[in-house]
C-alpha positions, 0 to 999 in steps of 0.5 A: 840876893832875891831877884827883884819882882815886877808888878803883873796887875793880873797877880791875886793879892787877895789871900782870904777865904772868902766866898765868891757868888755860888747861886742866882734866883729869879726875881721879875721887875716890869719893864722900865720904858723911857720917859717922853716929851718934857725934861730930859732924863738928864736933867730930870736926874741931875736936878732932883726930879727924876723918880724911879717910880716915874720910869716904870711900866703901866702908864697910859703915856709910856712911850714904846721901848727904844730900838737899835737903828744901825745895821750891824758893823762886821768882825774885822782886823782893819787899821781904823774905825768902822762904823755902821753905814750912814755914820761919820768919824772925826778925830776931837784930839790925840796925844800931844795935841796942843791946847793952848796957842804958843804950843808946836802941833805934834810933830810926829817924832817926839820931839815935844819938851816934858814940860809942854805936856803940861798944856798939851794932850796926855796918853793913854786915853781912857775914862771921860765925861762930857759937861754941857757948858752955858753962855756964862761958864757954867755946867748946863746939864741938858746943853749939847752944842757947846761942853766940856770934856774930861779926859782920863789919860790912863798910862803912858804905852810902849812909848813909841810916840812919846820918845824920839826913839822910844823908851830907853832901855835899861836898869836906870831911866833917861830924866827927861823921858821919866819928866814927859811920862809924868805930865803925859798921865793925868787927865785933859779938860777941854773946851769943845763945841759943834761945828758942821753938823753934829760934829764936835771940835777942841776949841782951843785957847779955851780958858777952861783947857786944862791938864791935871797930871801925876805932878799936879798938886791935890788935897786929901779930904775925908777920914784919911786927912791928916792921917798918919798913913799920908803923911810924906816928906812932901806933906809933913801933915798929910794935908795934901799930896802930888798927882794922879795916876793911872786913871782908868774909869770915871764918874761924874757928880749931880753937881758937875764935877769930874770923878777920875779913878786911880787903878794901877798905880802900881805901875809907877811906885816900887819898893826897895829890897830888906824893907820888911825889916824897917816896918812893923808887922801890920804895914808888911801885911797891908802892902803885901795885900795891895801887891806891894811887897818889898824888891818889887820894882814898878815896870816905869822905874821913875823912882830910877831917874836922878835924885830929884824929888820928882823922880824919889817919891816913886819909891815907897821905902824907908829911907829916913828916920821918920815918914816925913823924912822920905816917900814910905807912905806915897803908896797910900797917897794913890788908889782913890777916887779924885774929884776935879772941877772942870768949870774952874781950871784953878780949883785944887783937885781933891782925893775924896777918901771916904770912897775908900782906897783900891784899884778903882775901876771908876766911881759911878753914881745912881740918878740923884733924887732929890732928898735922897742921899747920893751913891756912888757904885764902885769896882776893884779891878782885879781878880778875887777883889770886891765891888763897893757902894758909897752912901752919903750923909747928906742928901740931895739938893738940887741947888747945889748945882754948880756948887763945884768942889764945896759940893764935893765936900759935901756930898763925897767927905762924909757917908757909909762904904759898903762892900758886896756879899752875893748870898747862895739863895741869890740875895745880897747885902752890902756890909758896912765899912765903918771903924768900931763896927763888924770888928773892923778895930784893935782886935782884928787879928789880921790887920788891926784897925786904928780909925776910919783912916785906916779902914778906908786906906786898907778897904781891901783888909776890911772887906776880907774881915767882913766875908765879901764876895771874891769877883773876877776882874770888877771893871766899869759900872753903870747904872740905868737912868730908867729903873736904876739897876746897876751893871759891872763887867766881870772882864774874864779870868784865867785863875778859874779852875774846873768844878772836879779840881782842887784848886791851890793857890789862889784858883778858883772854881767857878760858882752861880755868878761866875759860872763857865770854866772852858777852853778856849783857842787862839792862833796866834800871827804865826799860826800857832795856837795858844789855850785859854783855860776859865773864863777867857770871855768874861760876863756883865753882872747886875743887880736891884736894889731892894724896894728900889732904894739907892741906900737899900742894905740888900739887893738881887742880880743876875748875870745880864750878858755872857761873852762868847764867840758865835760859834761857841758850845751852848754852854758856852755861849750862854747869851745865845751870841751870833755874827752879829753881836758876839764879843769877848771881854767886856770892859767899859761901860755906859749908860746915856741918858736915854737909856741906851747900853753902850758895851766896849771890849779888851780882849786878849782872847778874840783878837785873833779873830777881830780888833775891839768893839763897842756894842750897843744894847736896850737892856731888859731887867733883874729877872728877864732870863732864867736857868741854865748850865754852864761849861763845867756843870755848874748851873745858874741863871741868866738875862734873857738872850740877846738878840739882832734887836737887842744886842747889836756891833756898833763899830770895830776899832783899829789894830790893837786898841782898846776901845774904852771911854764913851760919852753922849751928848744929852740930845743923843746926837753925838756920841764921843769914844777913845780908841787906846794904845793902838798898834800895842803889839807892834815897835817904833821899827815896825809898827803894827798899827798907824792910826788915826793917821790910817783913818783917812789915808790907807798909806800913812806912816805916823806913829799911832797915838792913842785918841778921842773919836766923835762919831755922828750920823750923817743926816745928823739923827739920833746915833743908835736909833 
């Protein structure tokens, strides 16, 4: 018998020919400077009035470029958060912190009941997004002292703080541990306000306190409802389904709404052995494409825990006579974006699947205008995958403020799904998605198109039909309030093979956007050095769209920023990196309303070095660099070089962590960051990590959790300026 496979969410699962990116152009575009005085750029963009037009260079009234105002935070391997002198941390909430009263607080020893994280904190703190909230409960977009705040809770880790004694180990799953990593997923909205200072606190009992997990009732809208393809045991009519998983990166809505985004929910579902044999040939391909071939068991193993239909929708395997008969469909039923409403703590979540379905990063839209449509920019997190744009029907109208999830019906059901293609003359087009057109239908050898529903369940199969460009590891977006470019971490890739190489299997050679093929070493804690061979580092991508136009067809990129250590070759590190700046992997993300760039790490190739960070940047433009030649040879253009004044280390997060999620409040005062899984590398017997407990109190021995931090300057200015 085939040993049963295992989900590696590093696995290329994209086995087309297609392209990746093989050249840059120069393309110039005036400095864009921040609006002054009036409106905030918030507002202005979230109610219609903000024109990219309004941003740009020229204007007798422009006000000077911002500046980074910190000093720089150093390199460091300490057990906390370090922030630039003058700044101060708090911790908002960590796992199992209550919500509502009646709830025991944390008791450091896992004793928490499964069904109480269904009112309390989630794990694996990841994506979020603050929400101004007014006196009578609705979304103020320029409000920063009182708010709500969406908390992605990506996954569940190791766990050693979630269990008494961690995960039990073995070929079947404990119930009762399966239940709590459940209700542990999802995501949290609190309510939070200021109280000393610029500090923020979790007011909890709020009404508006709430979690959204991996049980958690939702309905799918868009072309895939009522498609045969969702159609389960549990939703015999494919209406609606259960939970949310893995919810990485995020998004928001104009009309204030909260997008969490499902990335790896491989990690939950499985899928039995001989189950080729009880499908046709078109659902082999489509689950093989989206890393799902038969014996593969998910590293949860939920599906193992009992007979409860809690514990048996994890298994995506024929086992009955019809799809309404068992679970063979749940896998189509995650890989979406999910729109939640946080200003009402009944409404029902909504898989909007006319974003199309993949391992979505996050979901970020451009600056709503008004009478324009609402985009949304998306990435597949995984190496070879694609980037995508959403364009909607309706365009938008700033009364549709606090239309909560009728507006999302409006606005995210109905509309166009592009994918990437990055031309060699450094032109790109966004090629249309749409059943009947591009022959995305019947006659599609590979996988044969039934509707819209399948096309947009099997994005990845109609993007590989239509030549997109091959990525590496496309992670969170952003795009800039001021000129409207848009930004995507490129996080690193192993599978990069050197330019005179034959590549075999899925390598790659680098190409123009994805240029650098080195090695890199890492010592390792015993004193042993292991080689990254690549792109260990990764690179941040972005592009304009043509004439400026959020629903433009065409658009030209450059590569913004290149990871690296300082003391890298040249060709290495091609940004021109010092002590000051120098970072590997970037993932998360953010834009904040002022226009400021905030960029977070995780890393697997500097940590040997220093612990994650975030940096915070004042980025130039599409155009504001120019040529160079990679490690390896292979020559492309660049952004223009960082520098103290552009590029700056803004704080080093605690032992093992990933430093991900980041929100601002509109008047730039506080600025909200989740610390994840740190102490990952260590065990519940020795951990290597005890943070937050180690933030003030050097000697502390609690388990470490996973967190949300407020950082605020002490004299209660502007953070980053």
């Amino acid at each position: 018998m085939t040993a049963p496979s295992t989900y590696d969410d590093n696995e290329i699962v994209n086995p087309s020919t297609n392209l990746h990116m093989d050249e840059l152009i120069a393309v110039q575009l005036s400095r864009r400077q921040a609006l002054k005085g009036g409106m905030s750029v918030t507002a202005a963009a979230l109610l219609g009035g903000l024109s990219l037009s309004a941003c740009g260079g020229g204007s007798d009234d422009a006000p000077a470029p911002l500046q980074l105002g910190f000093k720089a935070v150093a390199k460091n391997k300490n057990d906390l958060v370090t922030v630039p002198e003058g700044y101060q941390v708090s911790i908002l909430h960590a796992l199992g912190d209550p919500l509502q009263f009646g709830e025991e607080s944390w008791k450091d020893d896992g004793s928490e009941t499964a069904d109480s994280y269904n009112r309390r904190i989630g794990d694996g703190h990841d994506g979020m997004y603050y929400f101004g909230l007014s006196d009578d409960g609705k979304f103020n977009a320029d409000r920063s002292d009182r708010g709500l705040l969406a908390v992605n809770h990506e996954y569940v880790v190791a766990p050693y703080a979630l269990h008494p004694n961690g995960m039990t180990k073995g070929a079947t799953r404990v119930p009762s541990e399966v239940e709590k990593e459940i209700y542990a997923h999802g995501i949290s909205v609190v309510e939070v306000k200021r109280s000393t200072g610029n500090d923020m606190v979790m007011v909890r009992g709020s009404r508006f306190n709430r979690r959204v997990t991996s049980a958690t009732e939702m309905v799918f809208t868009g072309p895939v409802k009522g498609n045969a393809l969702v159609k389960t045991k549990f939703s015999p009519d494919g209406l609606k389904t259960r939970g949310t998983n893995n919810n990485c990166a995020n998004g928001y809505t104009p009309w204030g709404t909260y997008i969490t985004c499902e990335e790896n929910w491989l990690n939950v579902v499985g899928r039995a052995a001989g189950d080729d044999a009880q499908r046709d040939a078109k659902e082999v391909v489509a689950l093989k494409r989206y890393g799902l071939p038969e014996n593969r068991k998910s590293p949860y193993l939920w599906d193992t825990a009992g007979t409860d239909d809690l514990f048996v929708r994890w298994t995506s395997s024929v086992t009955g006579a019809a799809a309404t008969d068992d679970y063979r469909n749940i896998a189509n039923t995650f890989g979406w974006v999910v729109e939640i409403d946080p200003f009402n703590p009944t409404s029902t979540p909504a898989k909007r699947s006319a974003l199309g379905r993949f391992n979505h990063e996050g979901a970020w839209p451009a600056p709503a205008v008004a009478g324009k449509p609402i985009v949304m920019y998306m990435g597949d997190d995984a190496r070879n995958e694609y980037i995508y744009k959403f364009v909607s029907k309706a365009v938008w109208d700033p009364k549709d403020v606090n239309g909560g999830m009728a507006a999302g019906a409006k606005y995210l059901d109905e509309g166009t799904l592009y994918v990437a293609k990055f031309n060699a003359d450094g032109t790109g087009q966004w090629l249309e998605l749409t059943y009947g057109k591009n022959g995305l239908d019947a006659s599609n050898a590979a996988y044969p198109f039934a509707d819209q529903g399948d096309v947009v369940t099997h994005a990845r199969l109609a993007a590989d039909k239509l030549g997109a460009t091959k990525m590496d590891r496309p992670e969170w977006g952003a795009v800039n309030p001021l000129n409207g470019e848009a930004y995507m971490t490129l996080t690193n890739n192993s599978n990069r093979v050197d330019p005179g190489a034959s590549p075999t299997g899925s390598q790659l050679k680098p190409d123009a956007a994805n240029p650098r093929y080195y090695s890199d070493n890492y010592t390792n804690a015993d004193g042993t050095t292991k080689t990254n061979k690549g792109n260990p580092h990764g690179h941040i991508i972005r592009w304009r769209e043509n004439a400026g136009s959020v629903a433009a067809t065409a658009f030209a990129w450059d590569i913004y920023l290149f990871g690296a250590e300082a003391d890298a070759a040249a060709n290495v590190n091609l940004s021109g990196l010092t002590a000051v700046n120098d970072f590997s992997s970037p993932d998360g993300l953010y834009f904040d309303p002022r226009g400021l760039l905030w960029i977070q790490t995780d890393d697997g190739a500097y940590t040997d070095v220093t612990n994650c960070m975030m940096l915070a940047a004042v980025p130039g433009q599409v155009g504001d660099g120019g040529v160079a030649t990679a490690a390896g040879g292979t020559a492309t253009r660049k952004g223009a070089n960082a520098s103290a004044d552009t590029v700056r280390r803004f704080l080093v997060g605690p032992k093992d962590c990933e430093i991900t999620g980041i929100a601002v409040t509109p008047d730039g005062k506080t600025l909200f960051f989740n610390v994840q899984h740190p102490g990952e590398e260590g065990s519940l017997a020795s951990p290597s990590s005890r943070w937050p407990a180690s933030q003030t109190n050097p000697s502390a021995t609690q388990r470490p959790r996973s967190a949300t931090v407020v950082v605020t300057r002490k004299d209660g200015g502007a953070i980053g300026l």
